[in-house]
C-alpha positions, 0 to 999 in steps of 0.5 A: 183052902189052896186044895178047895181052890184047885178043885173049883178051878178045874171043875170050872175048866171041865165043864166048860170044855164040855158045855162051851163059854157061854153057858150060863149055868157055869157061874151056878155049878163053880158055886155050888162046887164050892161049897161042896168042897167045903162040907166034904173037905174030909175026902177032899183028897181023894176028890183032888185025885179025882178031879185032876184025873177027869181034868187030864182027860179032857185037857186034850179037848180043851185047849184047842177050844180055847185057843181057838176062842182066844184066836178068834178073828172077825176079820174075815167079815170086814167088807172091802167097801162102804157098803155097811153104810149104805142108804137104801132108796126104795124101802119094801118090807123084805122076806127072806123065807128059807126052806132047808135043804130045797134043790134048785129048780133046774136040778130037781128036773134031772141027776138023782133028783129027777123030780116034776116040780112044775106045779109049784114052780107054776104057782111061783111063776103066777104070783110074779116070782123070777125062778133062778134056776142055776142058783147054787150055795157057796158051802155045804151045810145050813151054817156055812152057807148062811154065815156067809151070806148074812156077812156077804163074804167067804170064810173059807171054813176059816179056823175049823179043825179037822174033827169038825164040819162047821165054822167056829162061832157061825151060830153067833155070825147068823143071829148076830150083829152081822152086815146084813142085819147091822145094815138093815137096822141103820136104815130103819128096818125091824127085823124078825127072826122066825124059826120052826126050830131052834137049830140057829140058837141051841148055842145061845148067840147074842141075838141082834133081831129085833124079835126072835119066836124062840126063847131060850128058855124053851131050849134044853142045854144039851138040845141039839135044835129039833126038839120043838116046833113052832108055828111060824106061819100063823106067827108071821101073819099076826106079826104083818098085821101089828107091824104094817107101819114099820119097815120090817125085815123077817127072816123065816127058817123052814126045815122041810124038806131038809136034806137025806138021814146025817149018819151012815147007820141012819141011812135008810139007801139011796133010794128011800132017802130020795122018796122021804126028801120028796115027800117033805118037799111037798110039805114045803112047797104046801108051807111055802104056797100058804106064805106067799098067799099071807103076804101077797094080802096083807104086804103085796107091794113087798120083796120076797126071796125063797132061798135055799141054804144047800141042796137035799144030797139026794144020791148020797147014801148019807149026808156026811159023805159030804166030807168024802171027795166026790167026782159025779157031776150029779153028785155034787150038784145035788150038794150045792144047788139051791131054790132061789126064787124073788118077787121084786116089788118093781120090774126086775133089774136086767143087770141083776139076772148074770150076777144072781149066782151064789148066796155069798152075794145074794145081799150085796146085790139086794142092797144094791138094787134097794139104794140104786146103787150099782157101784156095790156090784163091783166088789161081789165075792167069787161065785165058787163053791167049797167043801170041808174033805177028810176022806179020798184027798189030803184034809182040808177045803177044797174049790168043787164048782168054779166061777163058770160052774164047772166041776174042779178039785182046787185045794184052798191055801197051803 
């Protein structure tokens, strides 16, 4: 039996190095393995070999992964205020519509992108939006960036290995019981989370929204997030007309126009990567305009906020050149900066027009606005932007734009 045991267990630690933890057909597999260890326990010693081969060679992948879930702290989200127990005073219903990847609207005019977007700024300007033209994101990629803002802090990259671009667990710090959807809910708000893809969810985070339009039934164990798409426009018109009485939160993620191809091999140049971003810019100004037009009917006297998680990296060759130290003021911009545009339900707080600066704050100074409560601006986080680098400096994360939004190289920590 001690044989049958040793093969389960280390079948059990393989896959879970492969698949992560919280893969639910685990439990199913160490069965099964179980079982089929009895019936072949003639070979059962040849299969041993086997098995403790295959466990060798992931056993350098593995710890790490299990150390670091283990480690794993929260604690970086901890907020230095009582701001998670804030009492909102004016209760709109609030839209978070965010499309991937859209260039801030001052830098689409000029550097790589170079692009008239007047139109669709105009149609934003005429449905009462304030354009917030030197908005930028805190990090690089969709996960970073919104990890931050839904937890109104920075994480700095925080235990992130240097074989990979993202935050540990951010999927799960997005979907999940972070500060903004815990405050949201103590103040009786519904919240909604409508995706056109599943990217957010192909690692099965404990969702804290109230409704998700992806159920992860329809999400393949080995998906990578854009293997279905939904409708979400239809979905949030329906949804408006069955929750009218409630107060309701909807966070609505778009994946036009994204950004440039990821991989080198993928890269299509310079050149046509920009006309491709530009053509799906246009599908998302398209999406967005039929958004606007749903809510201002059904939902006029609501807050609404076109965000952007990063910008398009157009003047790249491909998307993860993000990781190579880059010195082109252009370049980085292109990067980092992104569409904010909000139709405030009531005239726009003056104080708030200096303080709109980076995602990291973006909820700190919506609540602050929704309870009349300045005294939460005093503790917004710096409005610095971070990169992950691994080629053309020492690895490790890097302060790129400042507070004043000039261009540095400041290594983070030791």
């Amino acid at each position: 039996m001690i044989p049958i045991l040793n093969l389960t267990v280390f079948t059990f630690f393989v896959i879970l190095s492969t698949y992560g933890f919280k893969n639910k057909l685990l439990v199913l597999f160490i069965l099964a393995s179980f079982f089929l260890a009895i019936i072949v326990k003639n070979q059962i010693n040849k299969i041993i070999v086997f098995q403790y081969l295959l466990a060798l060679f992931v056993f350098i992948k593995l710890f790490p992964d299990f150390y670091k879930a283990v480690t794993y702290s929260t604690k970086w989200q901890e907020q230095p205020d009582d701001i998670e127990d804030v009492v909102f005073k004016k209760t709109p219903n609030i839209y978070i519509i965010q499309p991937d990847g859209y260039a801030g609207f001052s830098e689409l005019k000029k550097g790589y992108y170079n692009y008239d977007n007047s139109e669709f700024e105009n149609f934003l300007i005429e449905e009462n939006f304030k354009l917030y033209n030197d908005y930028r994101s805190n990090y690089v990629s969709t996960l970073s960036s919104n990890s931050s803002m839904f937890s109104m802090k920075h994480h700095y990259y925080n235990n992130t290995k240097a074989n990979n671009k993202e935050l540990y667990n951010a999927r799960e710090v997005i979907a999940g019981n972070n500060s903004v959807i815990s405050i949201l809910k103590k103040n009786k708000y519904k919240s909604f989370l409508l995706l056109e893809r599943p990217y957010l969810l192909v690692n099965r985070p404990d969702i804290y929204y109230d409704y998700c339009n992806i159920d992860f039934k329809e999400i393949s164990f080995l998906a990578r997030g854009f293997e279905i798409e939904k409708e979400v426009v239809s979905e949030l018109e329906q949804s408006i007309s069955e929750n009218i009485s409630a107060n309701n939160f909807y966070f609505i993620g778009l994946m036009r126009p994204s950004h440039i191809s990821v991989n080198k091999n993928e890269s299509k140049g310079i050149k046509k990567e920009r006309e491709g971003y530009l053509i799906d810019l246009e599908k998302a100004n398209q999406s967005l305009k039929e958004i606007v037009k749903i809510i201002k009917e059904k939902d006029n006297n609501s807050l609404i906020v076109i965000v952007a998680d990063h910008g398009g990296f157009i003047g790249l060759n491909y998307s993860l050149e993000t990781g190579i130290k880059q010195i082109d003021r252009d370049l980085i911009y292109s990067i980092y900066t992104s569409a904010l545009a909000i139709k405030w339900p009531d005239d726009v707080p003056p104080y708030f027009d200096n303080k709109l600066s980076t995602s990291v704050n973006l909820f700190r100074i919506l609540f602050s606005y929704l309870s009349k409560n300045e005294s939460y601006l005093n503790y917004l986080e710096e409005n610095k932007s971070f990169a992950l680098i691994k080629e053309g400096a020492p690895y490790g994360v890097y302060e790129y734009i400042d507070e004043k939004g000039s261009i540095v190289f400041n290594k983070k920590g030791k």
